[in-house]
N, C-alpha and C positions, 0 to 999 in steps of 0.2 A: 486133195483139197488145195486150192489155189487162193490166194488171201494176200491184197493189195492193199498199202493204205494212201491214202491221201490227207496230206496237211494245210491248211491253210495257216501262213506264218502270224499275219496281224493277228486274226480273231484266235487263234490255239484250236483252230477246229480239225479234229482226225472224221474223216470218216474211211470206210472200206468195200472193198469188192471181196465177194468168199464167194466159189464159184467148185461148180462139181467138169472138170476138165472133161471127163468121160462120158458124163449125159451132157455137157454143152450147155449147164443154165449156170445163173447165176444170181446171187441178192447184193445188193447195195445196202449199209447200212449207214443210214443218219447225213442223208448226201446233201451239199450245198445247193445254193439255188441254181448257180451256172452249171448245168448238169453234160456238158460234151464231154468235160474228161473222162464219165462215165461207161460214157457211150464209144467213146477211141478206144479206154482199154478194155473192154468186153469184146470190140470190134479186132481186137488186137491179138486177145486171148479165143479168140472164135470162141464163144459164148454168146447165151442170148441173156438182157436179161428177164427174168420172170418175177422177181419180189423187190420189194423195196422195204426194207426196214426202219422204226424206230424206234426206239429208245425212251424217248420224252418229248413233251412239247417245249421248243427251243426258244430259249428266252437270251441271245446272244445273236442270232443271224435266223432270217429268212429260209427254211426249208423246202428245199429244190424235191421233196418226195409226190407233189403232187405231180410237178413237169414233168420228172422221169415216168411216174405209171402213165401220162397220158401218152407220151411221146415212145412207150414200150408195149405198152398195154399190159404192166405189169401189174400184180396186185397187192396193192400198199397196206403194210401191216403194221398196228402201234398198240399198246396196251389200251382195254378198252375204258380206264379213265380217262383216257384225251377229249373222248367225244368229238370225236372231228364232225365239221359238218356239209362232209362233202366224201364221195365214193369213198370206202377203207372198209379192211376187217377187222374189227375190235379183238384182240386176244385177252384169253384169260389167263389169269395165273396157273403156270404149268399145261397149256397148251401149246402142241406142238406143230408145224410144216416140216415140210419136207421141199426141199433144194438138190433135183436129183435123189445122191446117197446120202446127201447133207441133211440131217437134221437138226429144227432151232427148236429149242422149247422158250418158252416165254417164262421169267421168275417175275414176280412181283416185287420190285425192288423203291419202295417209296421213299423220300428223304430229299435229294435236291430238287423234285417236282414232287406232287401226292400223285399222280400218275409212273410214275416210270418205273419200268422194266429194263432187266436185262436178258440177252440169251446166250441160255446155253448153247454149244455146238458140239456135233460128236457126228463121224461119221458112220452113226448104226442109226436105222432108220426102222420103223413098222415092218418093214419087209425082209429084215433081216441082216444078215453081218456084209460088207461094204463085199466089192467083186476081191477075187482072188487077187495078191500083192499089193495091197491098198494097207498101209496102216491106221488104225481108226486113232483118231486126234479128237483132245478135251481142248474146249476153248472157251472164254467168255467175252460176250460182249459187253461189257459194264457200262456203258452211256456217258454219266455224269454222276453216277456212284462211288466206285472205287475206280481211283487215276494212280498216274504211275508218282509217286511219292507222295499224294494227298489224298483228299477226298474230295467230293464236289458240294460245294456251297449249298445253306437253305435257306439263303435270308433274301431270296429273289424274288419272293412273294408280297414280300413288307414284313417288316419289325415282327408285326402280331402271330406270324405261322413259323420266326425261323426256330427258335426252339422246337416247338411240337414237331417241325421237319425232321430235327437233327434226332431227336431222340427215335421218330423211324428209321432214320439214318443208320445209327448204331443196330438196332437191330436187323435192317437188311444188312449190313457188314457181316457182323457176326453169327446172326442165326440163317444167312443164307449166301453168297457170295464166300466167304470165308469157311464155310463146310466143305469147300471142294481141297481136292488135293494140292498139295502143292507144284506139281508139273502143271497146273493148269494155264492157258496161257490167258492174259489179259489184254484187253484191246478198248481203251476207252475213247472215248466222242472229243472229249474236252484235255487239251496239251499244253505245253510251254507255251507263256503267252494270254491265254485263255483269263477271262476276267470272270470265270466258274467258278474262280477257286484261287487258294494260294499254296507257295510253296511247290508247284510243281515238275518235274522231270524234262531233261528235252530230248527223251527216249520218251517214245511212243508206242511200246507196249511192253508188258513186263509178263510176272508169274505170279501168282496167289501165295507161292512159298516167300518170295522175292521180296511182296509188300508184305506179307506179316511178319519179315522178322527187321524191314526199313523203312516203313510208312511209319511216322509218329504216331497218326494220328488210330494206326491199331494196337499201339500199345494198351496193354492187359490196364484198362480204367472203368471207374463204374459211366454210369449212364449220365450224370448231370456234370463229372468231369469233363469226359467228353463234349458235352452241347458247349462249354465254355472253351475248349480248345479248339471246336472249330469254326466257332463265330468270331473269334478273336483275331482283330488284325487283316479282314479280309479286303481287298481294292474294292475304291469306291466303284460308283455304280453307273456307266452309261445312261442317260434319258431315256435313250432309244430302245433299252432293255423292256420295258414297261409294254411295247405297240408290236414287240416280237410274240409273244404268248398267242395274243388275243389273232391276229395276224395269221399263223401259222394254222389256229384252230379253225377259224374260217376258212382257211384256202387259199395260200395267195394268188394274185393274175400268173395266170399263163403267159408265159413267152418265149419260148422256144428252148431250146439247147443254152442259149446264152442271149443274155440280155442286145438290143441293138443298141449302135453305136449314137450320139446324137449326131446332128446334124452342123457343117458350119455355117459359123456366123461371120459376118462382115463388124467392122466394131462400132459403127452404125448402128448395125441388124441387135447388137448384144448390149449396146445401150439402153436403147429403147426397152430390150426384157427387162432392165437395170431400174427404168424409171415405169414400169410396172409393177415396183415390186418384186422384181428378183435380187439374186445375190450372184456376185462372183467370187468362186472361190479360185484362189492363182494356186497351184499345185507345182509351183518350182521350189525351187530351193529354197532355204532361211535366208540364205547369202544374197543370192539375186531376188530375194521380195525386197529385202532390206535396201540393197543400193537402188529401189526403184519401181514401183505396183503402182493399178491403178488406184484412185483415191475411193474407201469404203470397200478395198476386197478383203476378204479373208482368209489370211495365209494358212495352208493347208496341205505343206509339201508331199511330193507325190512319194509313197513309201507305204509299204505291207500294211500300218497303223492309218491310211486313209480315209479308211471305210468308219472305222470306231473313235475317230475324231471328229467326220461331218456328222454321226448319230449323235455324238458328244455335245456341239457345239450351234449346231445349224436346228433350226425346227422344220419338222417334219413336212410336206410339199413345198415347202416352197421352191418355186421355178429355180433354178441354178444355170448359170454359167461360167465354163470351165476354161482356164487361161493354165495350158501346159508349155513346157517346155520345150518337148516332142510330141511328133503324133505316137510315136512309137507307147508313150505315156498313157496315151487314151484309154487303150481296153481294157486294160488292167482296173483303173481308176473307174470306169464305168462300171465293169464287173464288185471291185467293193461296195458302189454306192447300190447296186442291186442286193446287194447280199444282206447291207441292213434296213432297205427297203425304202430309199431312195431312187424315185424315181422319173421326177420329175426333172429333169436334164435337158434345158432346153438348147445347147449348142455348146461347142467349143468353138472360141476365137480365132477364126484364118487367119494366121502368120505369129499371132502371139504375142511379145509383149513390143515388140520389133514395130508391127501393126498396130498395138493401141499407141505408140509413142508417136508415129509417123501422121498419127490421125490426128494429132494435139487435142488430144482427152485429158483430162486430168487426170495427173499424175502424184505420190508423192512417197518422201521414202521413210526407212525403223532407223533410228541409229542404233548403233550397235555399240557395246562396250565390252573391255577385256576384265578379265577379273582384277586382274593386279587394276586397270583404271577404277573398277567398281569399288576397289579400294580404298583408293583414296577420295573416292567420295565419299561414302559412308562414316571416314575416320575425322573429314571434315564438322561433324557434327551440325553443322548449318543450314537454315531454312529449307535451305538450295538441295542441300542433297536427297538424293530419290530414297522413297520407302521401297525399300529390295518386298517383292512381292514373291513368293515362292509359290509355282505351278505345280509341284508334283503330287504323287499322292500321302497319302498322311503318314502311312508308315515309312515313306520315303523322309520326308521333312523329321519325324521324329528321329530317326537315327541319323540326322545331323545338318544341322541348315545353316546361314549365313546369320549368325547373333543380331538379332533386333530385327528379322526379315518376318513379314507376317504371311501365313501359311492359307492361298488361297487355292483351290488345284483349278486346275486349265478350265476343263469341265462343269465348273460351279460359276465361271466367271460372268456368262451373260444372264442367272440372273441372282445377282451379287454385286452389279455394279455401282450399288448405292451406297457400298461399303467402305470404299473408298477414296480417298480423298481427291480432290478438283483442284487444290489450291499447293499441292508439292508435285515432284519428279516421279513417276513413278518404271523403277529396275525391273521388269520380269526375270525369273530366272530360272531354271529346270538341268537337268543332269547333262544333258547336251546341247541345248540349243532350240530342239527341234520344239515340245513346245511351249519355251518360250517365246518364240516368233507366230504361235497361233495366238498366245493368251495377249501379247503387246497387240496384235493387227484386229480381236475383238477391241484395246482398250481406246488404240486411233480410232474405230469405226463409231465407237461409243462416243468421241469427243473429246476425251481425254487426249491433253495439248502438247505434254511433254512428257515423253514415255520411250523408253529405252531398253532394247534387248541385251543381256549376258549372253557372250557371244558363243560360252562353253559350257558351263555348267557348277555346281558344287562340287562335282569330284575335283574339276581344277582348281577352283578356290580353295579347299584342302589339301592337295599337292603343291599348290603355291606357299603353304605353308602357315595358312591365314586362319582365324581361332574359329573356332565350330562350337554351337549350342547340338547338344539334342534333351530327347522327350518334346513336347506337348506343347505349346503357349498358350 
C-alpha cells in the first residue's frame, strides 16, 4: 500500500493518494480543486487513478472530486447524506470498495458535518488475504472527525446545530473511531492551520493509541462536558465558509487539472474594469503597499493565507484585478482564489506597480508606525492620538492586547465600518503586520482619512516591554 499526502499550508487542508502498487490503481481522498498534483503523482507512481473519495461536504475550500472523476473517469464516492447532485455513489454506513487489494469501508462518522464519514482501510479484501509478502495495514481516514491533537468543529452550520453536532461527535469518537486499536494509523482532511478546528498538530497523521492518551479533547468526560470543551474558543469564521457547502453539493464548474491563468491588462485596460465596478487587490508586500498602491486597492499580500483573506474580505463575484510583484506570484495566487471559489479574475497588471506609477493613475500610500512610536502616541492621551484597533482573532486579543485598543478582527471589518469612529487616528494592529496592512487599506478604501499601520505586531509591543491587558473588553 502506497499512501501520499498532500498539504495545503494556508487553508490546513491534508488530502492523500492510497494506491494498491501491484494492480496499479489508486483513490484520492478529499482532493482540492487544482487537481494536477494528483494526477503527476499517480503518473509518477504508475497508477491509474480509479476512485475519488470523500469524507464530508467541505465547508473550507472548493472540492476538486468532481474534476478528478471527469478528468479520470473515476468513480467519486461520498457518504450518501451529501446528496450530491450531480454523478456519485452514495455509500452507506459500513459499505465497503475495493482499491485493487485495498479495501475502504465506509463508518458513519456524524458530528463536524450530519453527513460525514470516515474510512476504514486494510488490505484484505472479499477475495481474500492480500498476495504473498504483502503485509495487511489498519488505517483510518478520519476527514474532519478525529485530527491530530483535536477534533473538528460543529458550529459550521450555525449556532442552532453546533451542540446537537458535537454530541454526535462524542459518540462517533468513542463508539466508533476510537474502538479500533491503537496501532491504527490516522490520516485526517483538516491540519495545522485549518479554521476546522483548534488546537491542532503540525504533523499530519498520527495513531488512535497516540490521540487517546494526547488529544484533550478524548479525555475520559461525560457528553455535555465535552460539547462545552469543544465549542469553546474556536477561530472566527470566514464569510466564504457559508457558499463552500451549498457549492460543493451542486458541483462546481469544471476546469480542468488547474484553474487558468487571467489574462494581462494594460492599466488602461484594468482601469476601466476598476470603474466597472471591479476591485484591485495588490498582492505585494505590507512594506511596498505602504510606501506606495493604487488609490482604493486592497492590500492582500501574496502568502499561503491569500486565498482565506480574499473569501474573508472581498464579496463573492466580484470582477478582480490583480497587481503582483512577480509573475512568478501568479499561479499560486490564482490557484487560492480558485480554491475558495473565486473566480472571477479579470487580468493582472503588465508591469505592475512600476506600470500603474508610469501611467500617472492615482496613487497613494499606509503610513506605518513602530511600536515603541505607537507609544508614545497612545501615552499622549490626546484627541490626536489613534484608537489602536486590534485585527486578530478573539482568542488572540484576549490573551493579551495593547490596553485601551478595541478588538475588531480583520474579517468583521467591512461590515463593521460604522463602528468606528471618522473623527480620530485610527492604529491597526495584528501579530506581524500582515493583517494589519489588509484591515488599514479596507479602512483607506472606506474613507477613513487618517489611519496608520503597526509595523510588527503585539508580540513586539510586549517584548518592548510595554504593559499588556488580556481577557475580554
Amino acid at each position: 500500500m502506497l499512501i501520499r499526502q498532500f498539504e495545503l499550508e494556508g487553508l490546513g487542508h491534508l488530502s492523500a493518494l492510497v494506491a494498491d502498487e501491484t494492480a496499479g490503481v489508486a483513490a484520492i481522498v478529499d482532493p482540492r480543486r487544482d487537481v494536477d498534483v494528483y494526477l503527476e503523482a499517480a503518473a509518477a507512481a504508475g497508477v491509474r487513478i480509479t476512485h475519488v473519495v470523500e469524507t464530508h461536504l467541505h465547508n473550507d475550500y472548493v472540492s476538486g472530486a468532481r474534476e478528478l472523476a471527469a478528468l479520470t473517469g473515476a468513480t467519486h464516492m461520498i457518504g450518501a447524506g451529501a446528496e450530491l447532485r450531480y454523478e456519485h455513489r452514495p455509500l452507506r454506513d459500513h459499505e465497503s470498495f475495493d482499491v485493487g487489494w485495498i479495501r475502504l469501508t465506509t463508518l458513519d462518522t456524524p458530528g463536524h458535518t450530519p453527513e460525514h464519514v470516515a474510512f476504514e482501510v486494510s488490505d484484505e479484501t472479499a477475495t481474500g488475504t492480500p498476495p504473498a509478502g504483502r503485509q495487511a495495514r489498519g488505517l483510518l481516514f478520519t476527514g474532519g472527525s478525529l485530527l491530530v491533537g483535536s477534533v473538528g468543529r460543529t458550529d459550521l452550520l450555525g449556532p442552532e446545530s453546533a451542540a446537537p453536532l458535537a454530541r454526535q461527535m462524542y459518540h462517533s469518537l468513542h463508539d466508533v473511531l476510537l474502538d479500533r486499536d491503537d496501532g491504527v494509523a490516522v490520516y485526517p482532511t483538516h491540519g495545522a492551520g485549518s479554521l476546522c478546528s483548534t488546537g491542532l498538530s503540525s504533523e499530519q497523521s498520527s495513531t488512535i493509541g497516540r490521540e487517546r492518551r494526547s488529544d484533550p479533547l478524548l479525555r475520559p468526560m461525560e457528553v455535555e462536558a465535552f460539547v462545552h470543551a469543544l465549542l469553546k474558543g474556536q477561530p472566527d469564521v470566514p464569510g466564504y465558509f457559508a457558499r463552500m457547502r451549498p457549492m460543493n453539493q451542486a458541483g462546481p464548474r469544471l476546469v480542468g487539472a488547474h484553474p487558468p491563468l487571467p489574462p494581462t491588462l494594460s492599466v488602461d485596460a484594468a482601469r476601466g474594469v476598476l470603474d466597472r465596478g471591479g476591485l484591485l487587490i495588490d498582492a505585494r508586500s505590507p512594506l511596498r503597499y505602504a510606501r506606495g498602491h493604487p488609490v482604493g486597492a486592497i492590500s492582500i499580500p501574496a502568502d499561503p493565507s491569500f486565498g482565506t483573506w480574499l473569501g474573508w474580505v472581498v464579496e463573492p463575484d466580484r470582477p478582480l484585478v490583480l497587481l503582483v510583484r512577480r509573475p512568478a506570484d501568479l499561479d499560486d495566487l490564482v490557484r487560492q482564489a480558485y480554491r475558495v471559489g473565486y473566480e472571477a479574475l479579470e487580468g493582472v497588471i503588465e508591469g505592475g506597480w512600476s506600470a500603474w506609477q508610469a501611467s500617472g493613475a492615482p496613487t497613494a500610500t499606509l503610513p506605518s508606525v513602530s511600536v515603541e512610536r505607537l507609544a508614545g502616541l497612545v501615552a499622549s492621551g490626546s484627541r490626536s492620538s489613534p484608537v489602536v484597533i486590534d485585527v486578530r482573532q478573539t482568542s488572540e486579543f484576549e490573551s493579551g492586547h495593547v490596553p485601551g485598543s478595541w478588538h475588531l478582527m480583520a474579517g468583521w471589518l467591512p461590515d463593521r465600518l460604522s463602528q468606528l469612529p471618522r473623527d480620530r487616528p485610527l492604529a491597526t494592529i495584528c501579530a506581524s503586520g500582515y493583517r494589519a496592512s489588509i484591515a488599514a487599506s479596507l479602512l483607506q478604501r472606506a474613507g477613513f482619512g487618517d489611519v496608520v499601520r503597526v509595523e510588527d505586531g503585539v508580540v513586539a509591543w510586549e517584548a518592548a516591554g510595554y504593559p499588556i491587558e488580556r481577557g475580554a473588553r
